[in-house]
C-alpha positions as CSV (number, residue, x, y, z in Angstrom):
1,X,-1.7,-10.2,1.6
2,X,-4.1,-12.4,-0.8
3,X,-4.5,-11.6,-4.4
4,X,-7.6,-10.1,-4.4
5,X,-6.5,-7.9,-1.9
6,X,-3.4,-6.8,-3.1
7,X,-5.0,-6.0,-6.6
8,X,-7.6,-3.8,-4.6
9,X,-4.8,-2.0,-2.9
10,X,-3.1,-1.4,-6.4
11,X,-6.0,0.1,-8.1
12,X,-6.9,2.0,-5.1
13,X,-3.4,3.6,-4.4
14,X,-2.9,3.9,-8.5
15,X,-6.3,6.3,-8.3
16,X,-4.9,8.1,-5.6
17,X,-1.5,8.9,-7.0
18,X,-3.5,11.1,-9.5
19,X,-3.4,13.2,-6.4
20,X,0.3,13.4,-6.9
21,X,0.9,13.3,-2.9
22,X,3.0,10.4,-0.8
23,X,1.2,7.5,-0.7
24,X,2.1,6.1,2.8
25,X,1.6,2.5,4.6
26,X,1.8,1.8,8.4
27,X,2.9,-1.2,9.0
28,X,5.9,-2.6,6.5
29,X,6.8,-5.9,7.6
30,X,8.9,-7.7,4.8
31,X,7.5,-5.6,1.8
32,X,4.7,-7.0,0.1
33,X,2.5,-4.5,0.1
34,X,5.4,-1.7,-0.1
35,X,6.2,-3.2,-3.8
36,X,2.4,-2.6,-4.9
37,X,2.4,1.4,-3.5
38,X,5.9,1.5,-5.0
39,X,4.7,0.3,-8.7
40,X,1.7,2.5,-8.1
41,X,4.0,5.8,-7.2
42,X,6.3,4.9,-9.7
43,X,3.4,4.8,-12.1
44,X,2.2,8.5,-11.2
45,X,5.5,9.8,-10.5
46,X,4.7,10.0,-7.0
47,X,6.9,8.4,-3.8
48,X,5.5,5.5,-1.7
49,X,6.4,6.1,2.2
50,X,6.6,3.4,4.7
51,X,6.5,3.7,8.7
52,X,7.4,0.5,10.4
53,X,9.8,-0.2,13.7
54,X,10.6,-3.8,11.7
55,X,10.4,-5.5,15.5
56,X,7.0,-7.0,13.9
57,X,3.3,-6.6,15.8
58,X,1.7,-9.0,18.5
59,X,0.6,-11.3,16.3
60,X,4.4,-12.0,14.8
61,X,6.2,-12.6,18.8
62,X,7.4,-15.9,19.5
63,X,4.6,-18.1,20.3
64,X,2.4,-16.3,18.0
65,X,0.7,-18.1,14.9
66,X,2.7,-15.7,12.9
67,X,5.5,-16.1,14.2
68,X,8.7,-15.9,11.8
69,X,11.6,-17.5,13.3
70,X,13.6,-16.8,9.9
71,X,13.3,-12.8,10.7
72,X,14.4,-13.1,14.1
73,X,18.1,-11.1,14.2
74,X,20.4,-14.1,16.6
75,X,22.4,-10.9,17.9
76,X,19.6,-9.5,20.0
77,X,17.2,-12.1,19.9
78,X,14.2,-10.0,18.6
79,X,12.4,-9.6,15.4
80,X,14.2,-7.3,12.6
81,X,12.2,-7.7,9.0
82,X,14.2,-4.7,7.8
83,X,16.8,-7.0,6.1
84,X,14.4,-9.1,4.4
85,X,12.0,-5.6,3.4
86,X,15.5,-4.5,1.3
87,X,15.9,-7.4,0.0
88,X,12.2,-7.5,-1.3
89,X,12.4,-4.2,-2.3
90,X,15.4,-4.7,-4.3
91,X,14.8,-7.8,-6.5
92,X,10.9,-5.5,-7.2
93,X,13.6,-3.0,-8.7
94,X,11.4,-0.3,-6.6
95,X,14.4,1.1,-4.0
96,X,14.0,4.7,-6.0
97,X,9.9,5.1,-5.3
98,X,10.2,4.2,-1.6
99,X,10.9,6.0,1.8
100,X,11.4,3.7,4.1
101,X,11.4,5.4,8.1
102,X,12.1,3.1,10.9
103,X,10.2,4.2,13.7
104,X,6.9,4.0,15.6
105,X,4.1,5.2,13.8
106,X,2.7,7.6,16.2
107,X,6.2,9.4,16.8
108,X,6.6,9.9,13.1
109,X,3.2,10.8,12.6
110,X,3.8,14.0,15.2
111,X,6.8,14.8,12.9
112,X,4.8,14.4,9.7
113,X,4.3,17.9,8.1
114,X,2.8,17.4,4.5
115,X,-0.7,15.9,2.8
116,X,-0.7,12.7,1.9
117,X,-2.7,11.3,-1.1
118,X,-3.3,7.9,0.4
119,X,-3.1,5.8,4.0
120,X,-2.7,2.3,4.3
121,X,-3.4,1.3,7.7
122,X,-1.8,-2.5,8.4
123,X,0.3,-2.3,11.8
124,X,-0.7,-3.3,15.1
125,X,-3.9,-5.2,15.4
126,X,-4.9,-3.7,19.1
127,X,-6.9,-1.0,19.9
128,X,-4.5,1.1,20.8
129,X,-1.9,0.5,17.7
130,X,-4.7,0.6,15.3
131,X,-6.7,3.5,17.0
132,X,-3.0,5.4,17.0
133,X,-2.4,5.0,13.7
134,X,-5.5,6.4,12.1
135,X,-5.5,9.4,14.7
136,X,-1.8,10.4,13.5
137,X,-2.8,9.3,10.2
138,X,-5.7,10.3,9.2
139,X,-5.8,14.3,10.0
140,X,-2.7,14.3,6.9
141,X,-4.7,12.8,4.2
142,X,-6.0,15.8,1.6
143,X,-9.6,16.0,0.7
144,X,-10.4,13.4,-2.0
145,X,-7.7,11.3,-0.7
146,X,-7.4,7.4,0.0
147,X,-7.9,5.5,3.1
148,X,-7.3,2.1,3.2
149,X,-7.4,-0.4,5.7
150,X,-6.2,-4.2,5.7
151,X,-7.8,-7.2,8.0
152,X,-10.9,-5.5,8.8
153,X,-13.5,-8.5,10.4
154,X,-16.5,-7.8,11.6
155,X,-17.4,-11.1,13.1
156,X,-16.7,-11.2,16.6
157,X,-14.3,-14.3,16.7
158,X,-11.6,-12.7,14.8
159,X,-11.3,-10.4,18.4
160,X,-7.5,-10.5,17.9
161,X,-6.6,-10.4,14.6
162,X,-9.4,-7.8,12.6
163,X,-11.1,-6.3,15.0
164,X,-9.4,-3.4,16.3
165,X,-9.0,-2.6,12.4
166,X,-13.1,-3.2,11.9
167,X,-13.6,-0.6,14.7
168,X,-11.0,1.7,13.1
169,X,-13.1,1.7,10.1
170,X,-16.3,2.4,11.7
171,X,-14.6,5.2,13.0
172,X,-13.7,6.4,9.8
173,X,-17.3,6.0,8.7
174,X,-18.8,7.8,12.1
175,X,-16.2,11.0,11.7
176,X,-18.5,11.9,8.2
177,X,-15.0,12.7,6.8
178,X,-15.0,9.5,4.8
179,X,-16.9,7.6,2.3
180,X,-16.8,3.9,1.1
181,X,-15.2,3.2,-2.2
182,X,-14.8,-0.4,-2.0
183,X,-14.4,-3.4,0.4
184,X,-12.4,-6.6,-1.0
185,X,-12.2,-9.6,1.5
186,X,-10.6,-7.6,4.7
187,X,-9.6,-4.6,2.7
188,X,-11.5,-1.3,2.8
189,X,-10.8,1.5,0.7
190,X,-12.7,5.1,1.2
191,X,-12.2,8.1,0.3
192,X,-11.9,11.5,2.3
193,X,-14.9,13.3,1.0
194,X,-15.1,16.2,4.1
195,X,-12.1,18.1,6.2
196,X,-13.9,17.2,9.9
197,X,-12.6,14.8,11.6
């Protein structure tokens, strides 16, 4: 996550800690991004919750421009970023303001049974992960809550890697249950201003 990004993401989950609800991310990887919800949690005496299987998304499989060899576990041959996300979240000093659950998004989502003050939407980048993940998502956040969402691009080119987000957040926008705060590089922030969905 760029700078300018991540400082957006700060202040926005910071505001919505005043809430004093979870502030929850889909989509851990190694922990970037879970260090900035943690400081903001820790700062409102909230809890930051993170969903992530740690197997990485499409973009992160071998072959991939994102590929990590370095996070690849040589027991079972496939991705695991859950060693390195510990190890991130230790040396932040941040392991007492985080959940982390190791699942699917969509299955913990169905298990989900409290608000949430803020959702940060950065998993899958397909239709299908990133539609999933603001439908279970989505319907939890409290009115006056945060939504966020990272690697939103509306220019046709970036089909793979933003677009599924950008059409995620014109769903947001078309539902009437949300309302633009703010929009830094690829990250939109808004705000749940209306209970329909």
């Amino acid at each position: 996550m760029p700078v300018r990004e991540g400082l957006a993401l700060y202040e926005a989950a910071a505001a919505a800690g005043a809430l004093g609800l979870p502030l929850l991310e889909v989509g851990t990887y190694c922990g970037r991004s879970t260090i900035l919800l943690a400081d903001a949690a820790r700062a409102s005496g909230t809890v930051a919750v993170t969903v992530d299987h740690h197997r990485g998304s499409e973009e992160q499989q071998p072959g991939w421009d994102f590929h990590d060899p370095t996070v690849v576990d040589p027991e079972v041959g496939r991705m695991d970023t859950l060693p390195t996300f510990r190890r991130t979240l230790h040396a932040a000093g941040l392991e007492d303001h985080v959940i982390a659950v190791v699942g699917h998004s969509p299955q913990v989502a169905r298990v989900w049974g409290g608000q949430l003050g803020f959702v940060f939407i950065d998993g899958g980048h397909t239709d299908e992960h990133a539609g999933a993940d603001y439908e279970g998502w989505a319907p939890k956040l409290a009115e006056g809550a945060t939504l966020a969402i990272h690697d939103v691009f509306p220019d046709p080119v970036d089909e793979f890697t933003g677009q599924a987000p950008y059409r995620v957040y014109l769903r947001a926008l078309e539902s009437g249950a949300f309302t633009e705060v703010s929009a830094t590089d690829s990250l939109r922030v808004l705000r749940r201003t209306s209970a329909a969905l």
